[in-house]
Backbone bond lengths (Angstrom), bond angles and torsions (degrees), N, CA, C in turn:
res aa  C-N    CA-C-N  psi(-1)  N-CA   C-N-CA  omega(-1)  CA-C   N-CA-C  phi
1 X - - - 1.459 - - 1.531 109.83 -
2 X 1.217 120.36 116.80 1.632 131.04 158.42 1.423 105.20 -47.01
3 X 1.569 95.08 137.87 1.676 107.66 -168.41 2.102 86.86 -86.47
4 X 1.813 93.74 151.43 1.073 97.43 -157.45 1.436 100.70 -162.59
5 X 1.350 122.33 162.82 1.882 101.95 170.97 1.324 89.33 -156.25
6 X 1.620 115.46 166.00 1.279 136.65 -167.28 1.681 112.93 -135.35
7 X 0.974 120.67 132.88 1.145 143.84 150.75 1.567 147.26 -58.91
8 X 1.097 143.70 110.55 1.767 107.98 -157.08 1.709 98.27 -159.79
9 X 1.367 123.44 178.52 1.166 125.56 149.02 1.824 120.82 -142.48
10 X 1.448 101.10 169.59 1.515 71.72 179.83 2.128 88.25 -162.34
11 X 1.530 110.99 178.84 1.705 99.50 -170.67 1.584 104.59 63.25
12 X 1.352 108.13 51.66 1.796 96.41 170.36 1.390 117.44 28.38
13 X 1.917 117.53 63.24 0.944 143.86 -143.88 1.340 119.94 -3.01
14 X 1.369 136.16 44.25 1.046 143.55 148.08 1.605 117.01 -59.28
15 X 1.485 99.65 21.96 1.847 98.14 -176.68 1.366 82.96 -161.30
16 X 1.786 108.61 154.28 1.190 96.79 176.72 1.880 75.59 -151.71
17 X 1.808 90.33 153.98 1.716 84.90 -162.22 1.707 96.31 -143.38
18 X 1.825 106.54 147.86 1.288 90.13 -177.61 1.704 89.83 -125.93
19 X 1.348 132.76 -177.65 1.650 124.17 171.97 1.511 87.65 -177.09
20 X 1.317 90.11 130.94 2.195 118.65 -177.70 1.947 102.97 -125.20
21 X 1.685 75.58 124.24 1.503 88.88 157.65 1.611 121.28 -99.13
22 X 1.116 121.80 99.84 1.597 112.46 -161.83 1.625 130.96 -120.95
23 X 1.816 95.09 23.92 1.440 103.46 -168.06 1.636 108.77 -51.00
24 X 1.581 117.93 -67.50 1.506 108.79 175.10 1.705 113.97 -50.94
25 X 1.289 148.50 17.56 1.100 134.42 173.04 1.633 89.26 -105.51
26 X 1.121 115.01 -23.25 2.491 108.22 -160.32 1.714 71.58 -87.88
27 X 1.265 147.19 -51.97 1.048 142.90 -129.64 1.393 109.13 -83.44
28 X 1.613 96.87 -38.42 1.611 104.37 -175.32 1.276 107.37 -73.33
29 X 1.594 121.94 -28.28 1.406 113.42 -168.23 2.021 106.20 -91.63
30 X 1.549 101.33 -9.71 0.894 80.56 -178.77 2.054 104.74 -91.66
31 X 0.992 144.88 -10.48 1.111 141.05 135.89 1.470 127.87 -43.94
32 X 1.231 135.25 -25.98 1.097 151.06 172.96 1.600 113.32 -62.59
33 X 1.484 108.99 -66.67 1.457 131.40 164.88 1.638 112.21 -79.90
34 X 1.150 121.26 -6.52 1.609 99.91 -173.72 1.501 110.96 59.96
35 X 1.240 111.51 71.69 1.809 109.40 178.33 1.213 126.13 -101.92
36 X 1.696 106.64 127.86 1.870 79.06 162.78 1.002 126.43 -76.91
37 X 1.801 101.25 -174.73 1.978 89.08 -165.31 1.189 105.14 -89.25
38 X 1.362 138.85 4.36 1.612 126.75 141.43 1.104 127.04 -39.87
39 X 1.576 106.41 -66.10 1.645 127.52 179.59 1.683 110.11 -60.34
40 X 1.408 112.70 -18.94 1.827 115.32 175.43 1.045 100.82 -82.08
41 X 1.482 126.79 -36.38 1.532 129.77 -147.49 1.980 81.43 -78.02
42 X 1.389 127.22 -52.22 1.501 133.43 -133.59 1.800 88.44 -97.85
43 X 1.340 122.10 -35.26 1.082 119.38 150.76 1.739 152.40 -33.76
44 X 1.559 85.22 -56.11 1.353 109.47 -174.93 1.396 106.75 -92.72
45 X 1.152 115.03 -24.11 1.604 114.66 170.67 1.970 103.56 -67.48
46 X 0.854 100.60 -58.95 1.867 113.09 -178.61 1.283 92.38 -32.65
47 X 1.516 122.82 -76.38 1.565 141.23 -167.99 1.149 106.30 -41.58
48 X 1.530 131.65 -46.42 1.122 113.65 -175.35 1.591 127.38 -96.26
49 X 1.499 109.72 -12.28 1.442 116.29 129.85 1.218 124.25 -7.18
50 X 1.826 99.44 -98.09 1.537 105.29 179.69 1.310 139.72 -43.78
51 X 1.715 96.33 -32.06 1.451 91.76 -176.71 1.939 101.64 -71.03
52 X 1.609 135.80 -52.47 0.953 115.61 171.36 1.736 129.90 -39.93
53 X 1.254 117.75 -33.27 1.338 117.55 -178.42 1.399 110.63 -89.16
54 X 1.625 118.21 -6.71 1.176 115.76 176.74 1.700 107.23 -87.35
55 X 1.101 118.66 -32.69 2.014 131.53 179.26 1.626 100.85 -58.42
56 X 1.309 107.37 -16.62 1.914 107.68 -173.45 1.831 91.10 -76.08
57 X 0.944 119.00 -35.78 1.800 124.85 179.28 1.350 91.66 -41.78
58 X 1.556 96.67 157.91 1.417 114.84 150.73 1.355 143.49 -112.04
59 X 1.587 109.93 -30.81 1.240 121.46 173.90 1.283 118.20 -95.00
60 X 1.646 131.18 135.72 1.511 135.22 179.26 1.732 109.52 -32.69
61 X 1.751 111.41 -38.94 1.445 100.07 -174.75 1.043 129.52 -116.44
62 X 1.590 102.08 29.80 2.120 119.26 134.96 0.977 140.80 -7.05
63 X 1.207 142.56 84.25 1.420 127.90 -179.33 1.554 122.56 -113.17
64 X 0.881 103.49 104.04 1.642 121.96 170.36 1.931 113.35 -63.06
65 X 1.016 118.43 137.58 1.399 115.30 179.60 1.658 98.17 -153.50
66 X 1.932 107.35 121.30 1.597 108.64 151.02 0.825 117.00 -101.97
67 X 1.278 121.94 161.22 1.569 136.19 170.87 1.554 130.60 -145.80
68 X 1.453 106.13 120.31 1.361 85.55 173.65 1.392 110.65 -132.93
69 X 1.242 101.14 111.66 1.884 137.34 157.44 1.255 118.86 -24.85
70 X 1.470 137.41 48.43 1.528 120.36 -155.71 1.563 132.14 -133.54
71 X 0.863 126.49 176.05 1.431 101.31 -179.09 1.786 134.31 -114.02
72 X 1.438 84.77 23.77 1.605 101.64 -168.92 1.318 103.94 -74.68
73 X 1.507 123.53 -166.99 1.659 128.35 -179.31 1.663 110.66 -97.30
74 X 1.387 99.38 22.29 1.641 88.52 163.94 1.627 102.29 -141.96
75 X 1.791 107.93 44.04 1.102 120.42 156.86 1.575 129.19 64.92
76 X 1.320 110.36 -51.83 1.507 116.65 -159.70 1.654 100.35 151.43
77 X 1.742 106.36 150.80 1.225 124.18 -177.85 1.453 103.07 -140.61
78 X 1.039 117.67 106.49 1.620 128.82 139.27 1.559 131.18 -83.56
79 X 1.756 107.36 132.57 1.394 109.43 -158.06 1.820 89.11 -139.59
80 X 1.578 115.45 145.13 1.098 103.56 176.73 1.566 111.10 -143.48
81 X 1.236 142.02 99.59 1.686 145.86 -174.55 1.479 91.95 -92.06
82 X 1.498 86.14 155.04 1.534 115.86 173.38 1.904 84.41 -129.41
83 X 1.484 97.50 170.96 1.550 115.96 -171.72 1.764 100.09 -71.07
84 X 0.960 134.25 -31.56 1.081 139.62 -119.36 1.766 98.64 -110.24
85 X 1.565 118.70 15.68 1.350 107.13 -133.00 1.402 149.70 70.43
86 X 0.940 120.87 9.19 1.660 110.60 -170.02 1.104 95.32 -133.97
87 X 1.540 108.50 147.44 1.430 121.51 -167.86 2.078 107.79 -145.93
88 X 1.010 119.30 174.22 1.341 114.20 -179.45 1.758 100.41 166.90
89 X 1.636 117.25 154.20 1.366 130.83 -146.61 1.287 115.79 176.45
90 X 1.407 109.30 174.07 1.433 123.26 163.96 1.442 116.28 -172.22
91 X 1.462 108.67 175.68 1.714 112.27 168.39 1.495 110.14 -118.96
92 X 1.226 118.55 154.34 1.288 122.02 -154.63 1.804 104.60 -79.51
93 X 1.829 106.11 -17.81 1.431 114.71 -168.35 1.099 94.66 -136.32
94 X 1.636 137.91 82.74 1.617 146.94 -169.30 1.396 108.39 -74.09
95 X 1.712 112.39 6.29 1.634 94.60 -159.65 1.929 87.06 -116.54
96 X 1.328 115.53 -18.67 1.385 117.98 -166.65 1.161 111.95 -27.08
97 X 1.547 121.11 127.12 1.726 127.95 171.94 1.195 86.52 -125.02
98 X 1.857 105.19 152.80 0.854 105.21 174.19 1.988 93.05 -159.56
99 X 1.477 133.68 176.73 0.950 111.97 -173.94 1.435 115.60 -109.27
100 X 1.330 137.34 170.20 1.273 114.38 -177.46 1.261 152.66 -30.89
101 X 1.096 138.21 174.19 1.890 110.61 151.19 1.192 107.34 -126.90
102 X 1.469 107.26 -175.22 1.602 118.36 -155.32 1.811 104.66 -49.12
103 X 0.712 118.84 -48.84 1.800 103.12 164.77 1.087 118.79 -85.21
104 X 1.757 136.03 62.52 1.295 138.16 140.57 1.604 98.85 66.08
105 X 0.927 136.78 3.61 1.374 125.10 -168.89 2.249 106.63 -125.05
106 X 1.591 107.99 165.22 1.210 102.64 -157.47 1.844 109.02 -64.97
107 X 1.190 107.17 148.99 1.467 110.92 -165.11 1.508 108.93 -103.20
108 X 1.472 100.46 79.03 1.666 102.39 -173.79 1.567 106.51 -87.49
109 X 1.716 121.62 -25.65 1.521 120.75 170.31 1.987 92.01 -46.55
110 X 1.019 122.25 -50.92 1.454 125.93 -153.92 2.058 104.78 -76.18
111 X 1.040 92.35 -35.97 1.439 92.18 167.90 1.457 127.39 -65.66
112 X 1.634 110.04 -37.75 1.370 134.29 -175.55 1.100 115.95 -62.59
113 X 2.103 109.67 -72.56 0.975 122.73 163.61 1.250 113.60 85.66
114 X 1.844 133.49 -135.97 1.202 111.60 -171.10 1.772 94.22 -125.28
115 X 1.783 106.95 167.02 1.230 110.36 159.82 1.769 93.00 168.50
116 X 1.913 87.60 -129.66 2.069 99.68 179.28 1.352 94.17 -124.86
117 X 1.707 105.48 137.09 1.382 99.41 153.90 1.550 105.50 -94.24
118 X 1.163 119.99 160.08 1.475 126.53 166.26 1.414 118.20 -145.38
119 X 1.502 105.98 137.21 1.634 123.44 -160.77 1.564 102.31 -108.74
120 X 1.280 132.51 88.65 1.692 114.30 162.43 1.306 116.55 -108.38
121 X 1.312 99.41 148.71 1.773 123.52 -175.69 1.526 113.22 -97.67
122 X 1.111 115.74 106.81 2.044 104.90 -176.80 1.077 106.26 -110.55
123 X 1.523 118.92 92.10 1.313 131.54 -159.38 2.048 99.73 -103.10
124 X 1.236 102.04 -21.52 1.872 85.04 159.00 1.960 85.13 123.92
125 X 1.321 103.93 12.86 1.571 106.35 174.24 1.788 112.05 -87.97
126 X 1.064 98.10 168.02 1.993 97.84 -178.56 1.420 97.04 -47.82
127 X 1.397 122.83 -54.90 1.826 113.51 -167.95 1.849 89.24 -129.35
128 X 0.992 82.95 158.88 1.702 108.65 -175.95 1.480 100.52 -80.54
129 X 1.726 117.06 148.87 1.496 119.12 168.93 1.152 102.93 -75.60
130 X 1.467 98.43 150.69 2.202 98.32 179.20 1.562 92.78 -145.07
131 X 1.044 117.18 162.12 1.319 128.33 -176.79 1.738 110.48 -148.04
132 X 1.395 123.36 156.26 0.968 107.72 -174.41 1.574 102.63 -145.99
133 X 1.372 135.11 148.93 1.589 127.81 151.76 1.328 100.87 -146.88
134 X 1.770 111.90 167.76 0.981 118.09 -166.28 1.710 103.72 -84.01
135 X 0.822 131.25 156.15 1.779 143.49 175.15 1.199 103.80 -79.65
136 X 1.783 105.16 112.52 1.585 137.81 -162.43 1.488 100.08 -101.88
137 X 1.183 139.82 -27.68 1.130 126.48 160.88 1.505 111.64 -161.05
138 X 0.938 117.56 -12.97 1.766 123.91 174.16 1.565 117.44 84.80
139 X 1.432 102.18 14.97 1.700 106.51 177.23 1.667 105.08 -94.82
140 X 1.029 115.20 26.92 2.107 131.50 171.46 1.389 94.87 55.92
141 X 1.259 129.61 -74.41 1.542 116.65 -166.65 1.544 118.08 -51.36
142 X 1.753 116.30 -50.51 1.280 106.71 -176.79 1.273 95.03 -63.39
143 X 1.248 154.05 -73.08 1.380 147.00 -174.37 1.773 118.34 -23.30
144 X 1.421 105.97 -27.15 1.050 91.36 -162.44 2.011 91.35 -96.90
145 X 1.481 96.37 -36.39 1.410 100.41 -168.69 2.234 93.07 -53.94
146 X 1.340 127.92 -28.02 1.209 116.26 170.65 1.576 106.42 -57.76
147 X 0.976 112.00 -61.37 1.706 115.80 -153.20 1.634 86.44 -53.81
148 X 1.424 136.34 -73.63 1.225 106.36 -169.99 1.511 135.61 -40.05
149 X 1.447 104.49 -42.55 1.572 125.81 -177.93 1.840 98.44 -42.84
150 X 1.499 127.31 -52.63 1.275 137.98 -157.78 1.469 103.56 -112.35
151 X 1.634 131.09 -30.71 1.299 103.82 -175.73 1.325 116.47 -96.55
152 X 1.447 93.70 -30.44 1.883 87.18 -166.19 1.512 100.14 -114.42
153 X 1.754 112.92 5.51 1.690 118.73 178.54 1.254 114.33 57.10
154 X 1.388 97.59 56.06 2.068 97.03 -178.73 1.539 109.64 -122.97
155 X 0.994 136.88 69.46 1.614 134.52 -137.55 2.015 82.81 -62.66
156 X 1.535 98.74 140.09 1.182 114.10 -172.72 1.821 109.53 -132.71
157 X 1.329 118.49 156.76 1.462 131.87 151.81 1.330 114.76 -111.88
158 X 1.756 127.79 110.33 1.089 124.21 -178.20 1.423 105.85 -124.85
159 X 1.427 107.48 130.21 1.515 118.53 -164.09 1.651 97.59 -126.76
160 X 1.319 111.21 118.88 1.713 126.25 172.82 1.308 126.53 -112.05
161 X 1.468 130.26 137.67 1.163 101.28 175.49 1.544 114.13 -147.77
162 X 1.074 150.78 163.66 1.447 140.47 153.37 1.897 90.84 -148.30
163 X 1.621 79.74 150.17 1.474 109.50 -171.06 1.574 109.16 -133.83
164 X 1.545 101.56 98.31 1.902 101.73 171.41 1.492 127.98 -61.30
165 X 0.955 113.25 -174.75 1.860 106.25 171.48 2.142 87.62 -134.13
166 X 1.055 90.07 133.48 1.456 103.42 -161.58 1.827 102.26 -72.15
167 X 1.451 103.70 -21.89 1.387 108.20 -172.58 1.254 116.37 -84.42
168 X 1.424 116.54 -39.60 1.356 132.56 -168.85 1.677 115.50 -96.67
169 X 1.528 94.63 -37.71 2.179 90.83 -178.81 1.638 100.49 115.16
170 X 1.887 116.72 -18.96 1.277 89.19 -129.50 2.227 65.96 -131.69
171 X 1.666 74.05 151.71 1.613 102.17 174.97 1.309 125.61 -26.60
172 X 1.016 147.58 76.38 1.843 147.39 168.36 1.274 99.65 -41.44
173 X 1.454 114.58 -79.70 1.791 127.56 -162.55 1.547 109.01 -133.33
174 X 1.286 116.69 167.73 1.454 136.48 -151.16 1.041 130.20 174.07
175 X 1.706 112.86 101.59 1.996 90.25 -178.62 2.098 75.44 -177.63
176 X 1.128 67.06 -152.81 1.778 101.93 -167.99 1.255 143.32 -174.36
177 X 1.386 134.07 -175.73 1.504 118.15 152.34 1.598 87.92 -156.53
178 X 1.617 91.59 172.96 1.892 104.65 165.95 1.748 101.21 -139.65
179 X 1.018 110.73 128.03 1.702 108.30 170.38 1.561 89.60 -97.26
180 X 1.036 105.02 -171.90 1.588 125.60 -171.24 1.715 102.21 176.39
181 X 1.722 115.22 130.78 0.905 135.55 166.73 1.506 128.69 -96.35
182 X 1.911 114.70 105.92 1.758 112.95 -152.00 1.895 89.68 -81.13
183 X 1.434 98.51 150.49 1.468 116.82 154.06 1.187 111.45 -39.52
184 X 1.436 94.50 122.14 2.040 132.21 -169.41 1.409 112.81 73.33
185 X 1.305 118.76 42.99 1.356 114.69 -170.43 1.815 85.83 -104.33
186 X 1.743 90.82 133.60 1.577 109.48 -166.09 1.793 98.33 -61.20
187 X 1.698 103.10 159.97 1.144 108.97 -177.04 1.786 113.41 -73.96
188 X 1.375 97.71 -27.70 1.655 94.12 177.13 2.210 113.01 -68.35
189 X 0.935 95.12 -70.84 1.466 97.55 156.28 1.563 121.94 -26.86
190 X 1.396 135.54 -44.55 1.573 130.02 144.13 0.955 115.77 -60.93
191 X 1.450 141.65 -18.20 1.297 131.04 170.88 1.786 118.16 -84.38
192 X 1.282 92.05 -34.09 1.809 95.64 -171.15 1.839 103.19 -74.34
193 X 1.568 117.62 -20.77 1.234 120.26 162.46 1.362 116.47 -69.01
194 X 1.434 123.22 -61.89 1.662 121.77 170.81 1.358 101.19 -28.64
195 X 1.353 139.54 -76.59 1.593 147.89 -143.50 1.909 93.95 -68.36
196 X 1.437 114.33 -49.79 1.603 109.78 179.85 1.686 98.54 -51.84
197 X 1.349 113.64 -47.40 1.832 103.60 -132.44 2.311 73.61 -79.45
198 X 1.393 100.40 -62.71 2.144 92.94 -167.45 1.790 91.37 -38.11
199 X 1.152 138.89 -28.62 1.493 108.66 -169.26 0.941 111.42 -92.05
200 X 1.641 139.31 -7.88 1.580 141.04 -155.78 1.571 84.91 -85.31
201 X 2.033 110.94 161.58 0.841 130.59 -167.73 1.920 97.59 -100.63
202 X 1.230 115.20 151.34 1.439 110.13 170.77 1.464 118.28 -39.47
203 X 1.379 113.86 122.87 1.276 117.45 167.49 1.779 128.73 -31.55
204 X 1.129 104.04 -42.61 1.867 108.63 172.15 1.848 108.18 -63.70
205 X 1.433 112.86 -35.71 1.228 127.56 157.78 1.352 132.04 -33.57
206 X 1.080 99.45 -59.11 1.556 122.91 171.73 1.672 117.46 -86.08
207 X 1.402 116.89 -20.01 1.646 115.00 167.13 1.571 103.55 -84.26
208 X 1.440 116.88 -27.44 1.350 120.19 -175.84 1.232 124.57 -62.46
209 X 1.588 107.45 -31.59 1.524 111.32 171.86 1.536 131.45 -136.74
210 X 1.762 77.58 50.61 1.592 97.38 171.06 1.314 134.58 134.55
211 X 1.669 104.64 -20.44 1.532 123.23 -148.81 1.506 82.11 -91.64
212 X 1.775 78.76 146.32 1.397 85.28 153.48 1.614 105.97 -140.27
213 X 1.532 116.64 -164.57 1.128 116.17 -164.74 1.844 120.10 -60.63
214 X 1.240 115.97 -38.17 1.553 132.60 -179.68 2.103 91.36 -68.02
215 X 0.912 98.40 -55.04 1.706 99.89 -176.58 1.391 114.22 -66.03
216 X 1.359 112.92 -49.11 2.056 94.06 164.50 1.440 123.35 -41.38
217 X 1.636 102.22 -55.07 1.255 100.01 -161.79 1.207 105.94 -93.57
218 X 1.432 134.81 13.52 1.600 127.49 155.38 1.787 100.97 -83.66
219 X 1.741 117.33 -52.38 1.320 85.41 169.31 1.979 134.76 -56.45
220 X 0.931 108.17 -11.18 1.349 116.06 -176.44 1.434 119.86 -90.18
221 X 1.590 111.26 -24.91 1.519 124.63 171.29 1.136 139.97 -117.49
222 X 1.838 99.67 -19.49 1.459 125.42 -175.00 0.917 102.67 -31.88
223 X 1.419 143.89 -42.53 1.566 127.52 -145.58 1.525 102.32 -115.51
224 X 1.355 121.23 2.01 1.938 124.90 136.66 1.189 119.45 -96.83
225 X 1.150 99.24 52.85 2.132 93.15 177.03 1.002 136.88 41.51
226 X 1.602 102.20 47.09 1.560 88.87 176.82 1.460 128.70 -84.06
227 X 1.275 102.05 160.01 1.739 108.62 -174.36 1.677 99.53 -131.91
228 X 1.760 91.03 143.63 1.742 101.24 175.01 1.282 104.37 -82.30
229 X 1.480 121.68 122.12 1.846 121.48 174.41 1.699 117.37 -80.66
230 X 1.759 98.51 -39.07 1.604 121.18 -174.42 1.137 124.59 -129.52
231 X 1.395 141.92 121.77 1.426 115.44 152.07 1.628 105.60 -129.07
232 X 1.188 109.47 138.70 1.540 136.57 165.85 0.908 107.86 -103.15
233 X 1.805 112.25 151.66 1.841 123.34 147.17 1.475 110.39 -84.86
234 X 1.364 101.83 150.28 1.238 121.16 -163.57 1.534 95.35 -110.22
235 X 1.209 103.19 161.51 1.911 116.46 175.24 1.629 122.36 -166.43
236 X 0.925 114.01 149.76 1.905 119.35 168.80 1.600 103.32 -100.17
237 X 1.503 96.15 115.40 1.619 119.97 -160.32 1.414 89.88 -141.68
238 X 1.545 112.45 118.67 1.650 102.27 128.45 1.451 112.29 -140.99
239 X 1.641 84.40 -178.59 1.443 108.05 -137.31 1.842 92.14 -85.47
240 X 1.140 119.88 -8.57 1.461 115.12 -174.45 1.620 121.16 -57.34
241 X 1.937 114.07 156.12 1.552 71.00 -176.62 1.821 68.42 -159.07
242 X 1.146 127.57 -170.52 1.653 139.18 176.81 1.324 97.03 -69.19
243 X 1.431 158.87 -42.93 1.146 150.58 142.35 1.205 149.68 13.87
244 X 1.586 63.45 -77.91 1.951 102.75 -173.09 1.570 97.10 -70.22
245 X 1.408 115.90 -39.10 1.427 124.60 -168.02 1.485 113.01 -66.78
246 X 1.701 88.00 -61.88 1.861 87.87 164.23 2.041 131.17 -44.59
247 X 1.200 71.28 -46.86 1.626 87.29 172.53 1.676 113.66 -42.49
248 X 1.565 105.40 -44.52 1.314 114.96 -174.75 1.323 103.90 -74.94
249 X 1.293 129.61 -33.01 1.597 127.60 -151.61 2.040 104.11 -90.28
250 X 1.474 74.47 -41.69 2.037 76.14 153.81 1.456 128.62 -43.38
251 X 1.651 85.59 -50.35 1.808 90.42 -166.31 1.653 111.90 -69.09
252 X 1.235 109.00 -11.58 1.627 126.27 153.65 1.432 120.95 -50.32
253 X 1.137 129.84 -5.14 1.634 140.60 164.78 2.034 99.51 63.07
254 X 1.117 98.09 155.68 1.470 113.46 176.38 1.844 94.64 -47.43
255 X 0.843 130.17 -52.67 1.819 129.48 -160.65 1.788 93.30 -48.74
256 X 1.111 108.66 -76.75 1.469 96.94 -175.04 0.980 129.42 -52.76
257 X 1.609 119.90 -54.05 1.495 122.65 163.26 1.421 117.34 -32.49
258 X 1.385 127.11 -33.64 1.065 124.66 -168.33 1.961 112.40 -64.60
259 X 1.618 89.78 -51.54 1.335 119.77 173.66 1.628 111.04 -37.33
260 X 1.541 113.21 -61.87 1.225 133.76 -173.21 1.526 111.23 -45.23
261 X 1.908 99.54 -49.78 1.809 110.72 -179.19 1.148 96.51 -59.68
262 X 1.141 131.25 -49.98 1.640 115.59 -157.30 1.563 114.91 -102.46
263 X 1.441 123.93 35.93 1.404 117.26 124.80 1.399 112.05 -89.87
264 X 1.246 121.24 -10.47 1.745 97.85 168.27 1.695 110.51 79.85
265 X 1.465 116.25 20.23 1.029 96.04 -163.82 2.068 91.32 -124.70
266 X 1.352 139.07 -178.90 0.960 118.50 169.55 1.471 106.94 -86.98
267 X 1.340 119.14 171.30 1.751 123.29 -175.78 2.095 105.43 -105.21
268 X 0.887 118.90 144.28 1.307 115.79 159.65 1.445 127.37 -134.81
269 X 1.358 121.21 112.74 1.697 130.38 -168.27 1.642 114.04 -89.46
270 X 1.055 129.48 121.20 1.694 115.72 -163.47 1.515 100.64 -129.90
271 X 1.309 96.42 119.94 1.993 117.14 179.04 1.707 88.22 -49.95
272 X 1.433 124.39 135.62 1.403 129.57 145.66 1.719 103.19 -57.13
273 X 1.289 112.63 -65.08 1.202 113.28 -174.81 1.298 141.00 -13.08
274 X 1.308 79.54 -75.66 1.900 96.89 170.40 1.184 126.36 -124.89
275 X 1.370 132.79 17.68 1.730 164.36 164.15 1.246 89.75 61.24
276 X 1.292 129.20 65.95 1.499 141.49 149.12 1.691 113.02 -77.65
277 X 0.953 98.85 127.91 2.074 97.40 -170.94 1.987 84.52 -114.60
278 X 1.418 98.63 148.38 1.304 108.37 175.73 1.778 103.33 -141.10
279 X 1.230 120.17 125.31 1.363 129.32 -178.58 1.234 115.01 -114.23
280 X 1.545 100.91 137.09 1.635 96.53 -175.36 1.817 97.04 -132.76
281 X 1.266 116.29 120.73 1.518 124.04 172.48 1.520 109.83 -71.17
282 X 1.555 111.33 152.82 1.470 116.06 169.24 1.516 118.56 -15.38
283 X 1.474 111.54 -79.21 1.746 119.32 -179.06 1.401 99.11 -28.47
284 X 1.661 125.32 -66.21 1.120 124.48 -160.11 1.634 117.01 -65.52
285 X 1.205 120.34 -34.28 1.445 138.70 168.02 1.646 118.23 -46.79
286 X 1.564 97.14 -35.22 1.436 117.42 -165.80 1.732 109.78 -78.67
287 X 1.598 99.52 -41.79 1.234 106.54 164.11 1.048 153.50 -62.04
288 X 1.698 97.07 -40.31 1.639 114.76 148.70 1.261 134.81 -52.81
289 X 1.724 102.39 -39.05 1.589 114.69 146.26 1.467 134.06 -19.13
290 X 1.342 101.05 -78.13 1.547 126.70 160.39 1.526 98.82 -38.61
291 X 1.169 131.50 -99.41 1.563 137.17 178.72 1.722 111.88 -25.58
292 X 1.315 107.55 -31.84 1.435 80.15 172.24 1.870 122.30 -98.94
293 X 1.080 81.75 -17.60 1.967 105.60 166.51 1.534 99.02 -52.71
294 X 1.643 124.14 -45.00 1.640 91.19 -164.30 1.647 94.66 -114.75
295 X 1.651 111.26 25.37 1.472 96.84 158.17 1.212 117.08 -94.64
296 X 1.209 109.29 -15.61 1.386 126.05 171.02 1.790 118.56 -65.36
């Protein structure tokens, strides 16, 4: 199944629902970065986050950004969606192992650990919305299902998941959903959702044997009407490119550049993002030189 996500509402939109299939997006990044399957599991959950909270945007040059600030052994996670589908990230410590936890399964609360998560929206205003809460347990969904509850007051169900293959290293399943309950949504209707979401089976569960995004959230809503509004393909995209890089190395002014030529050695600049390395030898250094000499 092509990774993909859906859109929907349901309760005479008194619910509004999003659900990601995102195995090739945890997979790509975890090839990208070399991850362990902690750091894929804590990764790929984030990623597919964003991309749902990134589809709530409206304009193509949206930018959604998570983060989590923390102090565990896999450092920190940066995650970044655009509306459009596309998503891209990393962890600050790609190699973190660590051993199970008390339910046999990967221990990304333990990797995470404690600190801030923070949510900003760069919707094209003087400063970007940002939001912040402290990190409630470091398993991304409950964290995240807080941050709505307290920052933006949207009482939420956020379900994440990634699923390794123990033999290989490498991604089986991946996805998620978030319901969200809109202002004046009746008290029975929050209740008949509570009772679906505590009985549903883990999301990797449900991609594992079959589900896909329209089928979670009909089992989870079917019986408030839900309806699909959107669906997009989803992807791990960034936007970096030899350019963009140069562009940056300019903005370094002739003084450094200068510095750079005369070790004589070549330079190499590497996207966090998507561990793209870009090298530029003397000649090429020299030129940029020049270019930044007469922007100057």
């Amino acid at each position: 199944m092509s990774d993909y996500m859906i859109r929907g509402t349901a309760a005479n939109e008194f619910i509004r629902a999003f659900a990601v299939c995102s195995k090739g997006v945890a997979e790509e990044a975890r090839k990208r970065h070399n991850l362990s399957p902690v750091a894929a599991a804590a990764l790929g959950r984030t990623m597919s986050a964003a991309l749902m909270m990134g589809a709530d945007m409206k304009n193509d040059s949206d930018v959604l950004t998570i983060q989590f600030v923390c102090d565990g052994p896999i450092g920190g996670i940066t995650v970044t969606a655009d509306s459009g589908g596309h998503v891209k990230g990393f962890a600050e410590n790609p190699g973190v192992m660590l051993p199970p936890n008390a339910y046999g399964k990967l221990d990304v609360g333990g990797a995470v650990g404690n600190g801030i998560l923070h949510v900003m929206r760069d919707i094209g205003l003087k400063e970007p919305y940002a939001g912040e809460v402290n990190i409630q347990s470091g398993e991304i969904a409950q964290d995240l299902t807080y941050y709505f509850a307290v920052s933006e007051q949207i009482p939420s169900v956020v379900a994440l998941g990634v699923l390794m293959d123990r033999e290989t290293a490498k991604v089986r399943e991946a996805g998620g959903y978030i319901i969200q309950l809109m202002p004046g949504c009746p008290d029975d209707i929050a209740a008949e959702l509570e009772k679906a979401c505590v009985s549903a089976p883990p999301v990797t569960t449900m991609l594992a044997e079959g589900g896909t995004p329209e089928s979670i959230l009909t089992d989870l809503l079917g019986g408030m009407g839900f309806r699909v509004r959107e669906q997009m393909p989803v992807a791990f995209k960034c936007d970096c490119s030899r350019e963009r890089v140069t562009k940056a190395l300019v903005a370094m002014g002739p003084g450094q550049l200068k510095e750079l030529i005369a070790e004589g050695k070549p330079v190499t600049l590497n996207c966090h993002f998507c561990n793209t390395d870009y090298t530029f030898d003397t000649d090429m250094l020299k030129a940029i030189l020049e270019r930044a000499s007469k922007k100057k």
